[in-house]
TORKOL-4160 file (C-alpha; in steps of 0.2 Angstrom, whole numbers, padded with zeros to 4 digits, m for minus):
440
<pt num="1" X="0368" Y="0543" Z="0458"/>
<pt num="2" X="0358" Y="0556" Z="0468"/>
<pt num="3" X="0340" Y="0558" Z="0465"/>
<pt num="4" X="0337" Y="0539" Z="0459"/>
<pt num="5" X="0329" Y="0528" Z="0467"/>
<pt num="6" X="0338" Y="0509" Z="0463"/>
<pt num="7" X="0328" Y="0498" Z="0463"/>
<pt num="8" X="0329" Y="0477" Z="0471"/>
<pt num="9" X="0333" Y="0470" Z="0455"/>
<pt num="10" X="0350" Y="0478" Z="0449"/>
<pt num="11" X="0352" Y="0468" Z="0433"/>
<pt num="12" X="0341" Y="0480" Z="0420"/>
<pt num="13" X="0344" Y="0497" Z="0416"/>
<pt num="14" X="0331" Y="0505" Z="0407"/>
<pt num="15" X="0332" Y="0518" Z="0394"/>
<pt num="16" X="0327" Y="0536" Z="0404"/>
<pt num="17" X="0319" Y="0551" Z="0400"/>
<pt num="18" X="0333" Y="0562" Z="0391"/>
<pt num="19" X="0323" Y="0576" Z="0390"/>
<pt num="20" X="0307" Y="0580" Z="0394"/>
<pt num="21" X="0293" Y="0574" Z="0382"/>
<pt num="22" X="0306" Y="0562" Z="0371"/>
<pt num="23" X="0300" Y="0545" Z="0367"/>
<pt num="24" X="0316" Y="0539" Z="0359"/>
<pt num="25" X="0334" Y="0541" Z="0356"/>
<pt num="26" X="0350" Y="0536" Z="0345"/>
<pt num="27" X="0362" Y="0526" Z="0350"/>
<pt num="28" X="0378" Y="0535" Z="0344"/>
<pt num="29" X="0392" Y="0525" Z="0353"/>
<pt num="30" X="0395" Y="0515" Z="0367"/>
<pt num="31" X="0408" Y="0520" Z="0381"/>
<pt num="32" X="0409" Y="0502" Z="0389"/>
<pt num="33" X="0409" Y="0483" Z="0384"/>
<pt num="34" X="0403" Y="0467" Z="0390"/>
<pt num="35" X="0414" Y="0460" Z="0407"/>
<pt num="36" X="0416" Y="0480" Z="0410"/>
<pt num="37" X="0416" Y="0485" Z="0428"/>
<pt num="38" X="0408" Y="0504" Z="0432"/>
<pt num="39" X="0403" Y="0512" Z="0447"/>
<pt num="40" X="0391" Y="0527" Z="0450"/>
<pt num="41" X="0388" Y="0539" Z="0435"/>
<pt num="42" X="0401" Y="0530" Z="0426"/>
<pt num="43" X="0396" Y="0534" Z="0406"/>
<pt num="44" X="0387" Y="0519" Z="0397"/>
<pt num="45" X="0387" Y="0527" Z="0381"/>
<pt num="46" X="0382" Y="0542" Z="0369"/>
<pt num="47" X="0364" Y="0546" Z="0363"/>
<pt num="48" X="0357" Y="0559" Z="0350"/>
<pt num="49" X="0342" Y="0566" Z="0355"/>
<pt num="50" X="0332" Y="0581" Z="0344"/>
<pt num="51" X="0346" Y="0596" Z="0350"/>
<pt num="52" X="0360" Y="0588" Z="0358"/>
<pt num="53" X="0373" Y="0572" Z="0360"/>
<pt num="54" X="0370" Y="0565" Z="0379"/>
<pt num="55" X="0380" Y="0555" Z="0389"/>
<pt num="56" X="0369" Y="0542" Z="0399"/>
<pt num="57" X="0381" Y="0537" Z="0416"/>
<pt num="58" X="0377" Y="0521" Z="0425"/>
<pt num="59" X="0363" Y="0524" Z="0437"/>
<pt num="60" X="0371" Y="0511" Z="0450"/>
<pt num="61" X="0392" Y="0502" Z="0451"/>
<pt num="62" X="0392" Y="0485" Z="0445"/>
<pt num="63" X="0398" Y="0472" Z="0429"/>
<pt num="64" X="0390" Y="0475" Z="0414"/>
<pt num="65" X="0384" Y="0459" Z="0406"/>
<pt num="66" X="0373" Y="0466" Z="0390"/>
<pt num="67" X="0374" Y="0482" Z="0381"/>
<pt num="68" X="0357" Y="0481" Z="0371"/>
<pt num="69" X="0359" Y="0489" Z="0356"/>
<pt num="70" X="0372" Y="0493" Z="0343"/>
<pt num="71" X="0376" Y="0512" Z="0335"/>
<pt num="72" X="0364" Y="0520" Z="0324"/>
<pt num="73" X="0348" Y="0508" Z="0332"/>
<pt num="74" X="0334" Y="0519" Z="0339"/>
<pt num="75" X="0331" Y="0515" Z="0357"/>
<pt num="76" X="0316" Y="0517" Z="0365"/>
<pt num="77" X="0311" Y="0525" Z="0381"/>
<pt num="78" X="0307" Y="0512" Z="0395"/>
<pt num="79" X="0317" Y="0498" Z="0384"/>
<pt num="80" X="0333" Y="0490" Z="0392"/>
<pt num="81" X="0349" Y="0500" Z="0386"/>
<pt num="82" X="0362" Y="0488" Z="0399"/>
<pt num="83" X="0361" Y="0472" Z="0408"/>
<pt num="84" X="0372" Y="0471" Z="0424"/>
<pt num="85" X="0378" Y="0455" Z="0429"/>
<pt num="86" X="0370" Y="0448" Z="0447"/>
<pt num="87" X="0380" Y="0434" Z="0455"/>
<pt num="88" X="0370" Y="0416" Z="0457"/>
<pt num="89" X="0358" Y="0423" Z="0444"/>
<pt num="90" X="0351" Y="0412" Z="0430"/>
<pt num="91" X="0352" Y="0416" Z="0410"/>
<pt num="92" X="0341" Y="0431" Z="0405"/>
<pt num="93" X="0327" Y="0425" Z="0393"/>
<pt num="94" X="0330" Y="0432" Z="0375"/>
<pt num="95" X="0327" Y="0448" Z="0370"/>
<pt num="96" X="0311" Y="0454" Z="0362"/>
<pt num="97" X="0311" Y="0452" Z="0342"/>
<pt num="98" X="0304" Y="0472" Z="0342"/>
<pt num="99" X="0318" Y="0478" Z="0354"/>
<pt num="100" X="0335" Y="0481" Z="0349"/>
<pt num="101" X="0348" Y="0466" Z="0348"/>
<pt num="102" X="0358" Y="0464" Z="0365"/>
<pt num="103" X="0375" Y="0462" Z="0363"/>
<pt num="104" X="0387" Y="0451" Z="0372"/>
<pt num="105" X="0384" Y="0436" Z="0382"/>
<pt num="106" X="0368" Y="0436" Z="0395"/>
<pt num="107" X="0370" Y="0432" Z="0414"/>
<pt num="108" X="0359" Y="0444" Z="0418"/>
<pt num="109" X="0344" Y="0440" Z="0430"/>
<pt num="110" X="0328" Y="0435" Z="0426"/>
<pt num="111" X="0316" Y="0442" Z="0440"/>
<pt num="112" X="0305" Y="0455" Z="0437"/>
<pt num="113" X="0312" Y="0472" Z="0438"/>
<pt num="114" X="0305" Y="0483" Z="0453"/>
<pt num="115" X="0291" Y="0498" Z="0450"/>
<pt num="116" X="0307" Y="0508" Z="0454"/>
<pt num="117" X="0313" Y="0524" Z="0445"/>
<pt num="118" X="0325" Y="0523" Z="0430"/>
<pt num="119" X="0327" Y="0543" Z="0431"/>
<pt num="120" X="0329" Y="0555" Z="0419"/>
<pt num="121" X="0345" Y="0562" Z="0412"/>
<pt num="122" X="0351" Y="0581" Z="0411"/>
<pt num="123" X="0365" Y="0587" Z="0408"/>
<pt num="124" X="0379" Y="0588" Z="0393"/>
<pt num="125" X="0395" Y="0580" Z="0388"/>
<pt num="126" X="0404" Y="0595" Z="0396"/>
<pt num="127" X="0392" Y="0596" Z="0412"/>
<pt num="128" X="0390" Y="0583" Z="0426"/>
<pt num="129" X="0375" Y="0574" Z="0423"/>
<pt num="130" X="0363" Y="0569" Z="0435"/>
<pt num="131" X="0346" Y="0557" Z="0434"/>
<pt num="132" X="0329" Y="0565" Z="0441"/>
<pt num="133" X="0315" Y="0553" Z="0447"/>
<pt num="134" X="0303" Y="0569" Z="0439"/>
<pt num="135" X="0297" Y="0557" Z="0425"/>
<pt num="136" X="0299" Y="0541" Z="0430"/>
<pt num="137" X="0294" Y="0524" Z="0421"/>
<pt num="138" X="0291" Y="0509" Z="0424"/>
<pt num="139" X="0294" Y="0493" Z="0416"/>
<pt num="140" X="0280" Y="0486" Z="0401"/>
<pt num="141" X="0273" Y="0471" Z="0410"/>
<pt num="142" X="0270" Y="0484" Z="0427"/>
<pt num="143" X="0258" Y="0497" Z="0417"/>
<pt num="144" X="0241" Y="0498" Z="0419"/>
<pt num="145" X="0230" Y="0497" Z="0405"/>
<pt num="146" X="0223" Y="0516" Z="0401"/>
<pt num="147" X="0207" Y="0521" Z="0405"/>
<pt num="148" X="0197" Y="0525" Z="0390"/>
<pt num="149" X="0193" Y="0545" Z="0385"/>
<pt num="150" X="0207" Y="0557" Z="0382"/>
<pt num="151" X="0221" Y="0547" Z="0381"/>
<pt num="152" X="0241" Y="0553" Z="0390"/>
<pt num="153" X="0252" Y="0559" Z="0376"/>
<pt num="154" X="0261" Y="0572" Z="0373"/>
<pt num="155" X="0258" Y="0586" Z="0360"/>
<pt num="156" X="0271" Y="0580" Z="0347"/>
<pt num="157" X="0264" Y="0563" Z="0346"/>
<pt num="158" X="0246" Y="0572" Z="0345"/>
<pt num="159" X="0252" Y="0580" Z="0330"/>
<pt num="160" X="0260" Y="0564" Z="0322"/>
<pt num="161" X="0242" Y="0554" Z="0325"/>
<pt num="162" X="0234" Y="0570" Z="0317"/>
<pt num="163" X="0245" Y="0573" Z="0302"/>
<pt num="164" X="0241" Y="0554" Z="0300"/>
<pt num="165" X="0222" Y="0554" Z="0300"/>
<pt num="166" X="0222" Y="0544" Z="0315"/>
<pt num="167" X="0211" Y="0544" Z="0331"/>
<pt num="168" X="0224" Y="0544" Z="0344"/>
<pt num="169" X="0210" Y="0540" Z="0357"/>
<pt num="170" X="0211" Y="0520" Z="0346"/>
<pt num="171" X="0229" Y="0519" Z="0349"/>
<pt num="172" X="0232" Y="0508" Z="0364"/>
<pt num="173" X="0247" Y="0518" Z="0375"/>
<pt num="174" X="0263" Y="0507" Z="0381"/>
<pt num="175" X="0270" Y="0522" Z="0388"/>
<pt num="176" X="0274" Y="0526" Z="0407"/>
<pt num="177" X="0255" Y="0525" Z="0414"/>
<pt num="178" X="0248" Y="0521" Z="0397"/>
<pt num="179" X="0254" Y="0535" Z="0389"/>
<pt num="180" X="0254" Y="0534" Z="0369"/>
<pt num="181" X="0270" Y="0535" Z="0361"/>
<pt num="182" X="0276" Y="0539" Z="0342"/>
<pt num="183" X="0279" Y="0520" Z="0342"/>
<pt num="184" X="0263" Y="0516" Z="0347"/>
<pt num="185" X="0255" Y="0527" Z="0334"/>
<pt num="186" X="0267" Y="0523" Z="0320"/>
<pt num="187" X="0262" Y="0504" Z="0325"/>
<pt num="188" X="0243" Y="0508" Z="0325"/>
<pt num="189" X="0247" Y="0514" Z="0307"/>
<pt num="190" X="0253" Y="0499" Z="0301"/>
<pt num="191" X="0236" Y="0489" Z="0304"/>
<pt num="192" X="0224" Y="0504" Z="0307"/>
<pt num="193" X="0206" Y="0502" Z="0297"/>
<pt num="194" X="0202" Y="0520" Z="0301"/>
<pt num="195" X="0199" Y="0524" Z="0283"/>
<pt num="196" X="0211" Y="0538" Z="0282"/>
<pt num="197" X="0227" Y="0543" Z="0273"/>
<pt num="198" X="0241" Y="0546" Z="0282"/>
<pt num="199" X="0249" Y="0562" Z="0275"/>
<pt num="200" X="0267" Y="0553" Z="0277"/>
<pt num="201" X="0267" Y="0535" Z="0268"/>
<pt num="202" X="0284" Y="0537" Z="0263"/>
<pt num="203" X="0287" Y="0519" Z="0273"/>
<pt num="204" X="0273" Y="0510" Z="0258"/>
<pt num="205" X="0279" Y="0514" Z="0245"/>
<pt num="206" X="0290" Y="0506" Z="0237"/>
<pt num="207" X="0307" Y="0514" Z="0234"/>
<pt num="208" X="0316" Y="0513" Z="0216"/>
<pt num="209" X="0331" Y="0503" Z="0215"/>
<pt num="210" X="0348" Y="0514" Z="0220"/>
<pt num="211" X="0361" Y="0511" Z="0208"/>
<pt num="212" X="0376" Y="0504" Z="0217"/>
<pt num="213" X="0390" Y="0506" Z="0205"/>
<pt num="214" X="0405" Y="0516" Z="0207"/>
<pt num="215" X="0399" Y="0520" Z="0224"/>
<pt num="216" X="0418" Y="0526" Z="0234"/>
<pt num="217" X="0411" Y="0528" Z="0253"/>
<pt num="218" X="0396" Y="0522" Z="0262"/>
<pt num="219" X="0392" Y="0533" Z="0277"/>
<pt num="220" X="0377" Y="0530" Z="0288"/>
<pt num="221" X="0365" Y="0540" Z="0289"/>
<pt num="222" X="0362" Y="0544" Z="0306"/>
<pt num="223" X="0366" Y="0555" Z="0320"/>
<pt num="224" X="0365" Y="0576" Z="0320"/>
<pt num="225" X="0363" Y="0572" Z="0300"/>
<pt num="226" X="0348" Y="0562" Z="0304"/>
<pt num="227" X="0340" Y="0574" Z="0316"/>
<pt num="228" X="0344" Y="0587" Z="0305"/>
<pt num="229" X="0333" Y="0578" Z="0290"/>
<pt num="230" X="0320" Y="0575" Z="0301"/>
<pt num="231" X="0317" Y="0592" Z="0307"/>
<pt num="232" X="0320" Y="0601" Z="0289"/>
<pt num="233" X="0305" Y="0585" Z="0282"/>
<pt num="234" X="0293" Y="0592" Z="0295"/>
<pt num="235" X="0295" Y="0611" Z="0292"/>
<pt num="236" X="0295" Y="0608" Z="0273"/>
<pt num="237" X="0279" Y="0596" Z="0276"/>
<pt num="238" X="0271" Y="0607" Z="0288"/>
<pt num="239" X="0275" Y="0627" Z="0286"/>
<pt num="240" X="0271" Y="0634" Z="0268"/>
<pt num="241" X="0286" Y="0641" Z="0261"/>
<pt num="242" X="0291" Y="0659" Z="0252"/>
<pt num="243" X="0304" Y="0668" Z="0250"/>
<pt num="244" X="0309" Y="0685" Z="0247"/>
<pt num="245" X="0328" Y="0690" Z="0242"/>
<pt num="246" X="0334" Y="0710" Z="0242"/>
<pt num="247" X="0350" Y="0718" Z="0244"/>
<pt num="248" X="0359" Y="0733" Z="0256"/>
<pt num="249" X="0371" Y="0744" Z="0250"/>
<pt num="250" X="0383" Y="0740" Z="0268"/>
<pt num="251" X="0397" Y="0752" Z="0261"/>
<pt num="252" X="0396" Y="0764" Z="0274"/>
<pt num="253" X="0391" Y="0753" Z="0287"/>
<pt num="254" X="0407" Y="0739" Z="0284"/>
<pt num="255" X="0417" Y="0756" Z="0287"/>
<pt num="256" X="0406" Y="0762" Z="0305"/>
<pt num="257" X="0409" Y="0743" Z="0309"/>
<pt num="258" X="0430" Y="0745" Z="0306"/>
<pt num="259" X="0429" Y="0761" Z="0316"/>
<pt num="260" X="0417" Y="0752" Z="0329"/>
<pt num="261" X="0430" Y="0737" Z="0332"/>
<pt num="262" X="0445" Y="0749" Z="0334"/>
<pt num="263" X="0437" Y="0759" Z="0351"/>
<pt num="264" X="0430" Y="0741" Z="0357"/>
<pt num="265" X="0447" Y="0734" Z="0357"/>
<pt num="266" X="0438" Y="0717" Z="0346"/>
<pt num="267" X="0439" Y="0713" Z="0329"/>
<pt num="268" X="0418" Y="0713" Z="0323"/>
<pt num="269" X="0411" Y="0704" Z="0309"/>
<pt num="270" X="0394" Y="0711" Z="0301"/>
<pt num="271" X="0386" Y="0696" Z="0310"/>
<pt num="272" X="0381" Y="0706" Z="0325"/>
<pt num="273" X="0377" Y="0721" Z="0317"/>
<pt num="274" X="0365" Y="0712" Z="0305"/>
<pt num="275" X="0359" Y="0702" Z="0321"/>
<pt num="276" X="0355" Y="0720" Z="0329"/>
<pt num="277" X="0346" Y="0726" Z="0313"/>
<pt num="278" X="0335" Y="0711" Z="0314"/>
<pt num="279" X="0329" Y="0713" Z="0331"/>
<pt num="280" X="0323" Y="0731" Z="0328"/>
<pt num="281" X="0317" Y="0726" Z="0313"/>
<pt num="282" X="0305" Y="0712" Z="0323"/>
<pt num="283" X="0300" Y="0725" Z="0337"/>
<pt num="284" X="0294" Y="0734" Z="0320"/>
<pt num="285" X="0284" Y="0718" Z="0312"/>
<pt num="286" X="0282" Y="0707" Z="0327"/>
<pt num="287" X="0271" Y="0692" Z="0316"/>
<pt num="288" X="0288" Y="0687" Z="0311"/>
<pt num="289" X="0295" Y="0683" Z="0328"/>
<pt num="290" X="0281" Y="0669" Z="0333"/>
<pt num="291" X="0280" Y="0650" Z="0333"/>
<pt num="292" X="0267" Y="0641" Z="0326"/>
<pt num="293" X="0256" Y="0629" Z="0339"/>
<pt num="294" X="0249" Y="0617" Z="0326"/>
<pt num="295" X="0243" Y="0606" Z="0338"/>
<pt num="296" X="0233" Y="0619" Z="0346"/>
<pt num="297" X="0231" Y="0628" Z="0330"/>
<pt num="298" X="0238" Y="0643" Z="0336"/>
<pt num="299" X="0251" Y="0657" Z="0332"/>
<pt num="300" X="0261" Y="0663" Z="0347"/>
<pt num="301" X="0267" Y="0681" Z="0344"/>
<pt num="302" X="0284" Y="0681" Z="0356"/>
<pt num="303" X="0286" Y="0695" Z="0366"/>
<pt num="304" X="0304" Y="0690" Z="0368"/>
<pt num="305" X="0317" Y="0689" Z="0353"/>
<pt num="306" X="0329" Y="0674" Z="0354"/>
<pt num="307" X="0340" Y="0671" Z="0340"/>
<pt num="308" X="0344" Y="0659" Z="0333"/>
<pt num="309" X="0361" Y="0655" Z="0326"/>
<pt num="310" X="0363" Y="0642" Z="0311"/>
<pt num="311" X="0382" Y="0634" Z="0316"/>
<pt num="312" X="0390" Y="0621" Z="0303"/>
<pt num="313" X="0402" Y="0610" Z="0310"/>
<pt num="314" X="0408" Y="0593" Z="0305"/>
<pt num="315" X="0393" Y="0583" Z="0313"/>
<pt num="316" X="0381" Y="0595" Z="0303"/>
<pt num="317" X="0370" Y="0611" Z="0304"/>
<pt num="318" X="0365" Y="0615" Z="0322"/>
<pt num="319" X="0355" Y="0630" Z="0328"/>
<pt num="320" X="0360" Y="0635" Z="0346"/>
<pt num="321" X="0349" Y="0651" Z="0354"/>
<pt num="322" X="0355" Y="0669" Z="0357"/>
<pt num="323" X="0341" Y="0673" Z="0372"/>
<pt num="324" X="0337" Y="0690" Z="0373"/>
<pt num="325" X="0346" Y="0697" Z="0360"/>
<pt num="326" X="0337" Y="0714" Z="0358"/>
<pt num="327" X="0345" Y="0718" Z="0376"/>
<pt num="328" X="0362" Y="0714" Z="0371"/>
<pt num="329" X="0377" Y="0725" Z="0365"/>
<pt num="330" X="0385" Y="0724" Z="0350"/>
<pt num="331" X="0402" Y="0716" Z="0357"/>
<pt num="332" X="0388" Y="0705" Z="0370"/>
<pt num="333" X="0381" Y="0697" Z="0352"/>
<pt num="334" X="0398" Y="0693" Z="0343"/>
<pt num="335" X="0403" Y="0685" Z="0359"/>
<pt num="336" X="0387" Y="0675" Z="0363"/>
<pt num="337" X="0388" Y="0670" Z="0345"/>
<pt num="338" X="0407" Y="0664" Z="0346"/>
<pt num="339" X="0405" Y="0654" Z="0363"/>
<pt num="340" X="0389" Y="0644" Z="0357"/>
<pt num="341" X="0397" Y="0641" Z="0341"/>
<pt num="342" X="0412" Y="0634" Z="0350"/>
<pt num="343" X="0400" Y="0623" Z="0358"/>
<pt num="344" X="0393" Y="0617" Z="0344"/>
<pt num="345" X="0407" Y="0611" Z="0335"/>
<pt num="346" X="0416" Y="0602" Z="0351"/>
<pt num="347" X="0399" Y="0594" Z="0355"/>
<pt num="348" X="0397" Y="0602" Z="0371"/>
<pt num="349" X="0380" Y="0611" Z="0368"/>
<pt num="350" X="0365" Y="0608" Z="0379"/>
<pt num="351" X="0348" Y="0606" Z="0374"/>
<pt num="352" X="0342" Y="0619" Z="0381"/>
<pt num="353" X="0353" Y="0631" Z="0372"/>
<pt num="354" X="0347" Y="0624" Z="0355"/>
<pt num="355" X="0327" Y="0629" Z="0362"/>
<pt num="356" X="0316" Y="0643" Z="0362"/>
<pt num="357" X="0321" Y="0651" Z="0346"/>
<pt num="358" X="0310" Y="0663" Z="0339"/>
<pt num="359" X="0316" Y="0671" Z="0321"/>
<pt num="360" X="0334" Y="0661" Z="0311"/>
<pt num="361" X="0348" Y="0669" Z="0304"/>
<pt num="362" X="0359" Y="0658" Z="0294"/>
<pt num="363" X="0376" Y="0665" Z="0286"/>
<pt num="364" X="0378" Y="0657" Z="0270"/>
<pt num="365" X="0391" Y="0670" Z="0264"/>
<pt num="366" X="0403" Y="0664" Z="0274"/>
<pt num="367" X="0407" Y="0650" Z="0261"/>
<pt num="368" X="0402" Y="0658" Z="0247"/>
<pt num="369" X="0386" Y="0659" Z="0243"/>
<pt num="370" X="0375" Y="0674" Z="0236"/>
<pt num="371" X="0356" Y="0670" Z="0238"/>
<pt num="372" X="0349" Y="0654" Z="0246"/>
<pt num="373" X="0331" Y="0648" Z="0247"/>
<pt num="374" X="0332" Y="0644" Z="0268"/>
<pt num="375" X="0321" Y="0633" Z="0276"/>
<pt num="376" X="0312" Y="0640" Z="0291"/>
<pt num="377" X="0319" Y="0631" Z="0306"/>
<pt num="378" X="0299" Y="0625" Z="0313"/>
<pt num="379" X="0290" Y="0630" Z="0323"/>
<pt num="380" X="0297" Y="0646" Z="0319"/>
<pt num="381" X="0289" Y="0656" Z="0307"/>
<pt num="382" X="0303" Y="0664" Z="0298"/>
<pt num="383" X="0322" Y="0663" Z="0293"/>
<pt num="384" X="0335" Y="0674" Z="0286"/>
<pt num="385" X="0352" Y="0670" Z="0276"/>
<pt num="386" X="0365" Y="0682" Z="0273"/>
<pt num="387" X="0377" Y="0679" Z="0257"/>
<pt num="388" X="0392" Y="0686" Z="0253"/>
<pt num="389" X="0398" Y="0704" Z="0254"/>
<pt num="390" X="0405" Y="0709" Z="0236"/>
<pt num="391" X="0411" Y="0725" Z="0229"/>
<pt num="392" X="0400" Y="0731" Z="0217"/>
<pt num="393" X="0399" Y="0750" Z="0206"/>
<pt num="394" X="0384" Y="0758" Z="0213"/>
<pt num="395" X="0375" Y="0771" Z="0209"/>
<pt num="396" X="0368" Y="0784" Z="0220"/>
<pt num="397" X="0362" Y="0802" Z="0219"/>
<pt num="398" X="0368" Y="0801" Z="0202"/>
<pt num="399" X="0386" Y="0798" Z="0204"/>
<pt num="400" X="0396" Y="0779" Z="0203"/>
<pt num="401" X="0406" Y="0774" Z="0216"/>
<pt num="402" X="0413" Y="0757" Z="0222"/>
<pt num="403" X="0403" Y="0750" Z="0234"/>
<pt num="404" X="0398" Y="0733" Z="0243"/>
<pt num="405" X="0383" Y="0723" Z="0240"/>
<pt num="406" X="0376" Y="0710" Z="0256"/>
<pt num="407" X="0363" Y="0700" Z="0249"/>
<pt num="408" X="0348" Y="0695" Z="0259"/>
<pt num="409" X="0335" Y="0681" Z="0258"/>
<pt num="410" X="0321" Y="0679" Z="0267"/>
<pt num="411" X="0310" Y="0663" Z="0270"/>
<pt num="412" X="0292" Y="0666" Z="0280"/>
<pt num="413" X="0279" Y="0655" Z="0284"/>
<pt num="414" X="0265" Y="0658" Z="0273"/>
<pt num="415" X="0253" Y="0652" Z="0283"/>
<pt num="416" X="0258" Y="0665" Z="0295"/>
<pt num="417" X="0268" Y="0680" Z="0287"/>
<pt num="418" X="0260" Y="0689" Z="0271"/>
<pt num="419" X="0270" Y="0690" Z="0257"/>
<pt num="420" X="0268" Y="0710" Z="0258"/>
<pt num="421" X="0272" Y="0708" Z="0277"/>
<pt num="422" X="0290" Y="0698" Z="0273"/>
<pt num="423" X="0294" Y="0711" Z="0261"/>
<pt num="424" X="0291" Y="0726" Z="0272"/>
<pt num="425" X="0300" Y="0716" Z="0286"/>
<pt num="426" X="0314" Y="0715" Z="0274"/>
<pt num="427" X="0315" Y="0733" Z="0269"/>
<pt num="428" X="0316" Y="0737" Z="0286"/>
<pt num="429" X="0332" Y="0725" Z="0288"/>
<pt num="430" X="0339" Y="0735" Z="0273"/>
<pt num="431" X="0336" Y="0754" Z="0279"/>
<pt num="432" X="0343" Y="0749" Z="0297"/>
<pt num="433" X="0362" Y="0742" Z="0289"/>
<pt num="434" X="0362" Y="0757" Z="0275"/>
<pt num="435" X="0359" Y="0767" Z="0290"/>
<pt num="436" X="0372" Y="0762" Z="0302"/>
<pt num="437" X="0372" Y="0778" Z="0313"/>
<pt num="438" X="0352" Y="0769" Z="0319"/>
<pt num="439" X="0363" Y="0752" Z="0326"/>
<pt num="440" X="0375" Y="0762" Z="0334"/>
């Protein structure tokens, strides 16, 4: 595959890089067995990462002899994902108790593997993937032992050691050049004598028993629904949640919007129209359109606005990214919206399209629901849901008339946002889709 280096010793792939900074992965399902012949860039098998579902193609052709690992084990960056088969070569020695168990029958070789490149994988499961040699990784037994001081790890894993009360300059790295990994801090944990309390000791306790009666279906918990637990268990534990609910009279803009989709030629939903009311309304109150930088203890006001768009589909919630979605038109919006949620749902969605977000709108209206209490998609500061249009008798200037009613609900990081500054922020929202003649 272009861009790798293959190294002397054929018989190991390691797990790469699937995206820059990642330490880890979930094996979602294996594309080839045991005795399987591949060539170049044939695919080995799915992995989840934090955004998206990755293919990881063969780096080199040959037999495989091991796939390491079974669906639903988290495999570590650096740790042997496939064993190829070398002719003349003896037994591979057993795998390590802490790595994943291989699977199928080992004729693998037992030499050292080279101080070669695994690569790192880009790409989706609708794009050709390729395999970089920008992050490159070399085997455990070739790393060099770290040089004391500030210690090589990346700003997530700094944040895990801090939310745990743990020196991370203690924690011995196994990573590419030393580098400390989650693993590595999650393993320091275990027998650390730091004297702190981690803020996470979820894994001590001990659990109460689950009753198993009457239980119909046992589905494992892994996958997008995994990833989706662990990011909604950060932003609960980390950002400090409110949240503010209001409602718009959108009578006389569902009408504009009627009138709008006729001269376009396309049928429009309110979610463009409520995405362009929230754009203006962040050009107005720009504290909601930030991240936070906990490691650096910082809050980064965003000069751009990238939406982000909450998408249900049958693998669970995903959250692909409108970029620049002040400079787009109406029809650009429903569009944008319609193509990224088709990726979503068929699995095709990159990683990159799931990044950069800056403010979230979820639309829980469109199965029914009123008023939600959302949780704020971190490191974002602040998310809306939209409920369910419903006609309603309203009254206004003293006289009744039939009218519909769009709830609203607004979640802010309170660490961030003031309660006052969310609720002006909302208003905003409001005036914008009771005025329609101001989105047009």
């Amino acid at each position: 595959m272009a861009g790798l280096k293959q190294p002397d010793d054929k018989s190991h792939f390691l797990l790469p890089d699937l995206g820059e900074g990642l330490v880890e992965a979930e094996l979602i399902s294996w594309r080839v067995k045991p005795g399987d012949v591949v060539t170049t860039s044939s695919i080995l098998a799915e992995m989840q990462t934090d955004k998206a579902l990755v293919e990881v193609p063969s780096p080199w052709p040959g037999t495989v002899s091991e796939l390491c690992g079974k669906p639903g084990d988290i495999m570590k960056v650096g740790k042997p994902l496939v064993r190829y088969a070398v002719s003349g070569a003896a037994p591979a020695a057993a795998p390590d108790a802490k790595g994943p168990a291989c699977v199928g029958a080992s004729v693998a070789a037992g030499v050292p593997q080279a101080e070669g490149d695994q690569g790192t994988v880009v790409g989706t499961m609708s794009g050709a993937l390729t395999v970089s040699d920008r992050f490159a990784r070399k085997p455990e037994h070739t790393v060099a032992a770290p040089v004391r001081g500030k210690v090589l790890a990346t700003p997530a894993v700094r944040r895990i050691a801090r939310e745990m009360g743990i020196d991370i300059n203690k924690v011995a790295g196994t990573g590419h050049s030393g580098r400390v990994t989650a693993s590595d801090v999650h393993g320091f944990a275990g027998g650390s004598t730091t004297g702190f309390a981690p803020r996470t000791v979820a894994a001590s306790i001990p659990m109460p028993p689950v009753d198993k009666d009457g239980v119909s279906q046992r589905i494992a918990f892994r996958g997008v629904r995994r990833k989706i637990a662990e990011g909604l268990e950060r932003s609960v534990r980390t950002a400090v949640h409110f949240t503010v609910v209001d409602e718009a009279d959108v009578t006389a803009l569902d009408r504009r919007r009627r009138e709008y989709s006729k001269v376009v030629g396309q049928k429009l939903s309110m979610m463009p129209f409520i995405m362009a009311a929230i754009c203006r309304a962040l050009r107005k109150h720009p504290s909601l359109n930030a991240n936070v930088d906990d490691t650096n203890n910082e809050i980064l006001i965003k000069g751009v606005i990238n939406l982000s768009i909450a998408v249900d589909t049958d693998s669970g919630l995903m959250v692909p990214v409108v970029r620049n979605a002040d400079q787009c038109t109406l029809v650009d919006l429903a569009n944008q919206v319609k193509v990224l949620a088709g990726r979503c749902r068929d699995r095709t969605i990159s990683r990159e399209e799931s990044m950069g977000g800056t403010f979230t709108l979820s639309n829980v209206g469109s199965y029914g629901g009123m008023f939600a209490t959302p949780i704020i998609n971190y490191p974002e500061v602040a998310i809306l849901a939209v409920g369910r249009t419903k006609e309603r008798v309203l009254v206004k200037d003293g006289r009744f008339y039939a009218g519909l009613v769009l709830p609203l609900s607004l979640s802010c990081d309170h660490r961030v946002v003031d309660g006052a500054e969310g609720a002006r922020f909302l208003n905003t929202v409001v005036g914008l889709l009771e005025e329609p003649s101001s989105l047009l």
